[in-house]
C-alpha positions as CSV (number, residue, x, y, z in Angstrom):
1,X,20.6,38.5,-34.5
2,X,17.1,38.6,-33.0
3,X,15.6,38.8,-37.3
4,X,17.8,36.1,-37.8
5,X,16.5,33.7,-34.8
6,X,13.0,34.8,-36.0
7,X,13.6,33.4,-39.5
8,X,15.1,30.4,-38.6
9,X,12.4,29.5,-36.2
10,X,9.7,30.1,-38.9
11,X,11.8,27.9,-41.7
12,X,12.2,24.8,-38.9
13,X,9.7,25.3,-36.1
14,X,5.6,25.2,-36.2
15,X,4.2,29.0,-36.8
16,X,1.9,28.2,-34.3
17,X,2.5,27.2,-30.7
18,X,2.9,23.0,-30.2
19,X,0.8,23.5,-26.4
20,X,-2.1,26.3,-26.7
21,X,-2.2,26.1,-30.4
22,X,-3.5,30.1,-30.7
23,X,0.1,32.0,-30.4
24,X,2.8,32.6,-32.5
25,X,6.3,30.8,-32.1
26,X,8.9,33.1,-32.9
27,X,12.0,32.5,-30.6
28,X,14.0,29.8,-31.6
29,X,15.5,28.6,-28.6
30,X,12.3,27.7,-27.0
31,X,11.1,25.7,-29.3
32,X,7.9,25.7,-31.0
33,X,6.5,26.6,-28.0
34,X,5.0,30.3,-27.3
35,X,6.4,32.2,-24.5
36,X,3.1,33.2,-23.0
37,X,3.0,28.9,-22.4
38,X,6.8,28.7,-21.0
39,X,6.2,31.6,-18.6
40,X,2.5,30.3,-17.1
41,X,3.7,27.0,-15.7
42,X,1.9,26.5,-13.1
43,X,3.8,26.1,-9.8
44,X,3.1,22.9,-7.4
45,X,1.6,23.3,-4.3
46,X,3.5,23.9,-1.1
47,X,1.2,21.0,1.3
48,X,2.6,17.7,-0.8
49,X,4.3,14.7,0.8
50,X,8.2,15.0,1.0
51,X,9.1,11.6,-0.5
52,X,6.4,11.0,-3.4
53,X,5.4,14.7,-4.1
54,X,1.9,13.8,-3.9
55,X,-0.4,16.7,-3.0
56,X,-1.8,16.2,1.1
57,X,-3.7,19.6,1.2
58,X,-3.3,21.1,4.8
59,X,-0.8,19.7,5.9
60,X,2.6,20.9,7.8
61,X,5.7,21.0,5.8
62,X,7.5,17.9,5.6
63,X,4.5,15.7,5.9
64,X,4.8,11.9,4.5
65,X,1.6,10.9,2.7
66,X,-0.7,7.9,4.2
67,X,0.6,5.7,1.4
68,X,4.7,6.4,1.7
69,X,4.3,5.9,5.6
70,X,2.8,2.4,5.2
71,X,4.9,1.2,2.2
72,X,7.3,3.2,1.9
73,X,8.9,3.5,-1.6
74,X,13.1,2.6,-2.3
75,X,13.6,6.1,-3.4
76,X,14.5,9.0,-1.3
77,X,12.2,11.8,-2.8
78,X,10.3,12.1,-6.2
79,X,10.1,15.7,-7.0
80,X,7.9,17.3,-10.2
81,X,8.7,20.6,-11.6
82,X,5.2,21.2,-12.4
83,X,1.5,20.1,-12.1
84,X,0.4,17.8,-14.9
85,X,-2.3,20.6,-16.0
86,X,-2.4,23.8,-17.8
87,X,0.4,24.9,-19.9
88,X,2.8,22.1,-18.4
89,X,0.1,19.1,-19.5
90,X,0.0,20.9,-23.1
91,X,3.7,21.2,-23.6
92,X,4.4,17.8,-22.3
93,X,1.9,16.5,-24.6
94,X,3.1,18.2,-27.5
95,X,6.9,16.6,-26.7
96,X,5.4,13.0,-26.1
97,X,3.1,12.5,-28.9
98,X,3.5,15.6,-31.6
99,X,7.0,14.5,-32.7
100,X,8.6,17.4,-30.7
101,X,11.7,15.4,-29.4
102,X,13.1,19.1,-29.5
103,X,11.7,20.4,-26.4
104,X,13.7,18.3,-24.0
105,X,16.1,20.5,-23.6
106,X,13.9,23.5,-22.7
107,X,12.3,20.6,-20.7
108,X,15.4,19.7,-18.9
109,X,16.0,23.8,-18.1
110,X,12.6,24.1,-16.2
111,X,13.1,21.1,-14.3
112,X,16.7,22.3,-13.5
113,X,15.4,25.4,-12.3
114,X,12.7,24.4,-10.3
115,X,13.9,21.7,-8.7
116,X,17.1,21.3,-6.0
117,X,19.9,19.4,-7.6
118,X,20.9,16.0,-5.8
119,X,24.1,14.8,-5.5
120,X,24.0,11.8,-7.9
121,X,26.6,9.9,-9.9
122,X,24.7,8.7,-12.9
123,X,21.2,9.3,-14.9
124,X,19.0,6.7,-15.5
125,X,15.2,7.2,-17.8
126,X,12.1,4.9,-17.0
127,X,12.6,2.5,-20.2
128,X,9.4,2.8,-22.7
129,X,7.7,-0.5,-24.4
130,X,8.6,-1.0,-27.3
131,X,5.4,-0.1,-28.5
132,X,5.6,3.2,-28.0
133,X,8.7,3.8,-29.4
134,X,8.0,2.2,-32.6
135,X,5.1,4.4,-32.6
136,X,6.4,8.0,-31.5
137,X,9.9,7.6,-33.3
138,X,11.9,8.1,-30.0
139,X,11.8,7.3,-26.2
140,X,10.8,10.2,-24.7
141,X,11.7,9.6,-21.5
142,X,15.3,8.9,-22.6
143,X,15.8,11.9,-24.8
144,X,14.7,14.0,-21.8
145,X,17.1,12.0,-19.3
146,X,19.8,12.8,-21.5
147,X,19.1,16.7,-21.8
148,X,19.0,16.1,-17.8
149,X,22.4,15.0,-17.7
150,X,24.0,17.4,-19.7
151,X,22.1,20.0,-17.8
152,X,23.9,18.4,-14.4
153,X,26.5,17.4,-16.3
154,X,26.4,14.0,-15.0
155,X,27.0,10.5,-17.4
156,X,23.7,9.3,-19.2
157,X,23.6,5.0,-18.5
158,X,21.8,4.2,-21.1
159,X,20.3,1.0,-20.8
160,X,20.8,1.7,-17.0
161,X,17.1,0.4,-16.7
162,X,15.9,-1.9,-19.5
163,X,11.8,-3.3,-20.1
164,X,11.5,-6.8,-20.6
165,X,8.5,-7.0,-21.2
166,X,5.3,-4.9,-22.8
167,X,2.6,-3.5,-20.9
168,X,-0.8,-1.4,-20.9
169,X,-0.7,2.7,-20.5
170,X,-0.8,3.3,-16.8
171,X,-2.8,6.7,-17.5
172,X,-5.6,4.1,-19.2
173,X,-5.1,2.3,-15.9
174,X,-7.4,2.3,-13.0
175,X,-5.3,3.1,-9.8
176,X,-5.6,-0.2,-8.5
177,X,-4.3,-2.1,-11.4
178,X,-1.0,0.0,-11.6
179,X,1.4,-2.1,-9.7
180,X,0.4,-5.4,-10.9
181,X,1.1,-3.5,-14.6
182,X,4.4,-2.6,-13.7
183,X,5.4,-5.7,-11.5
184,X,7.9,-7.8,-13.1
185,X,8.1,-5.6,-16.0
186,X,11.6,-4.3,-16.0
187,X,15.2,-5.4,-15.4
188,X,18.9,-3.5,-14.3
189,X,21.0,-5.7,-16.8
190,X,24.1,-4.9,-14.7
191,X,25.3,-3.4,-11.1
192,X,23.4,0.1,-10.2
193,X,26.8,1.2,-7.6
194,X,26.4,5.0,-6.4
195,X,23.6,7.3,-6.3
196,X,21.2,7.5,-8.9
197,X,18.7,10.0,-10.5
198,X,15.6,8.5,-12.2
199,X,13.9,10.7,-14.9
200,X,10.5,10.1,-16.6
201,X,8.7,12.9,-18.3
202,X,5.4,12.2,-16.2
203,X,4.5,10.7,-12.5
204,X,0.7,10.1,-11.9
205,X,0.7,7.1,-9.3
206,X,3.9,6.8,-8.7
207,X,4.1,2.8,-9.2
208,X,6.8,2.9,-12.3
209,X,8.9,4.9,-10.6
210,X,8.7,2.8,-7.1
211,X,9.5,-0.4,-9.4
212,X,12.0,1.1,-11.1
213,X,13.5,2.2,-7.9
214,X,13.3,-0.9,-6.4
215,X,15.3,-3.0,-8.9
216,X,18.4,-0.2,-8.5
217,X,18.2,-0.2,-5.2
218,X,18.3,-4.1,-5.5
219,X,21.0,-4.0,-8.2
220,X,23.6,-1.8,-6.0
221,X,22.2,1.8,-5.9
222,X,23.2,3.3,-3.1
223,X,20.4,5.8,-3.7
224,X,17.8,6.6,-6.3
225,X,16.4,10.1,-6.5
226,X,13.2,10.5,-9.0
227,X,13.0,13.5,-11.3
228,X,9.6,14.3,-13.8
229,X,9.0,17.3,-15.1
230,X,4.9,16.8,-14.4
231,X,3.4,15.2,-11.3
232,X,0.2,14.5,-11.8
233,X,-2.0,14.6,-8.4
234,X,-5.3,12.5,-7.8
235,X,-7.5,15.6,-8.3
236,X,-5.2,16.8,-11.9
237,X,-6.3,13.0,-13.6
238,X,-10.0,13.7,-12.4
239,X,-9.7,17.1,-14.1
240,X,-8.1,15.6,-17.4
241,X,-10.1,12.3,-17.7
């Protein structure tokens, strides 16, 4: 069984890993991805704030950041299940903009590992412009919501959250000009009731995900809960601009 796996992953899967671009890819189920890149995700920091997730080094457990204590955000924790850096950055990149729509589901196991399971009723994704789905081929931030659900085995709304209208990259986006981006630009086309978990494949500011978070809670939610599989900290965008 193992040759077999091995041959199949060489007839449909790159030869050489999608993240650090050196390795062989040889076992199938993970994707075109080596293991040497699964197994050194790095691990976030223990000092972050307990709603946003944003790194406050030396500070006691259960801190709130500066910025979540003066406007606080209409979720009730964002929670990463890595840094955006290292092997996590790589293999994140390879699924949002190397065509690898495949590695959601090993995405959605890492984040299901790493990260404590909420009680929630229904999945929601950050909706993409559409831009960038014309452009990748697929939302990636949907196709990883829904490998989330079935790892939680929870219902997928699609459309849950919908864009209405386009905007810039908030990565190309200085942190000031963030919120104004994302203000105004998305809609809850019909009652959010229960407790919801937003995914998006990335956080960096946090602003999508308090805007999306707002409209649910607006539209019903009786909670909203953010999921990413990287959260990018002030100091990982200085490193990787």
């Amino acid at each position: 069984m193992i040759e077999i796996a091995r041959a199949a992953a060489r007839f449909v899967l790159p030869s050489v890993c999608l993240a650090c671009h050196r390795r062989p890819t040889e076992e199938f189920f993970r994707g075109g991805v080596c293991v040497d890149c699964w197994s050194s995700l790095p691990v976030l920091e223990a000092s972050r704030c307990v709603r946003c997730d944003e790194a406050i080094p030396e500070s006691p457990e259960g801190s709130v950041c500066g910025r979540c204590l003066l406007d606080p955000p209409d979720f009730e924790r964002l929670r990463g299940a890595a840094p955006y850096r290292g092997s996590a950055r790589a293999i994140l990149l390879a699924f949002k903009f190397q065509g690898a729509d495949y590695l959601a589901t090993r995405l959605a196991a890492a984040m299901a590992e790493r990260l404590e399971a909420p009680e929630v009723d229904a999945v929601v994704a950050v909706p993409s412009t559409r831009r960038s789905r014309k452009a990748r081929g697929y939302h990636a931030a949907e196709v990883l919501a829904a490998a989330v659900a079935r790892r939680l085995r929870r219902p997928l709304a699609r459309r849950g959250l919908v864009k209405i209208r386009e905007t810039e990259v908030q990565s190309l986006l200085p942190a000031s000009a963030r919120v104004s981006n994302v203000a105004r630009a998305f809609r809850v086309p019909r009652p959010a009731l229960g407790r919801v978990l937003l995914v998006d494949d990335v956080a960096t500011s946090g602003a999508t995900a308090r805007e999306c978070a707002r409209l649910l809670a607006r539209a019903g939610a009786r909670a909203v809960t953010v999921w990413c599989f990287a959260r990018a900290s002030r100091s990982d965008l200085r490193e990787t601009a």
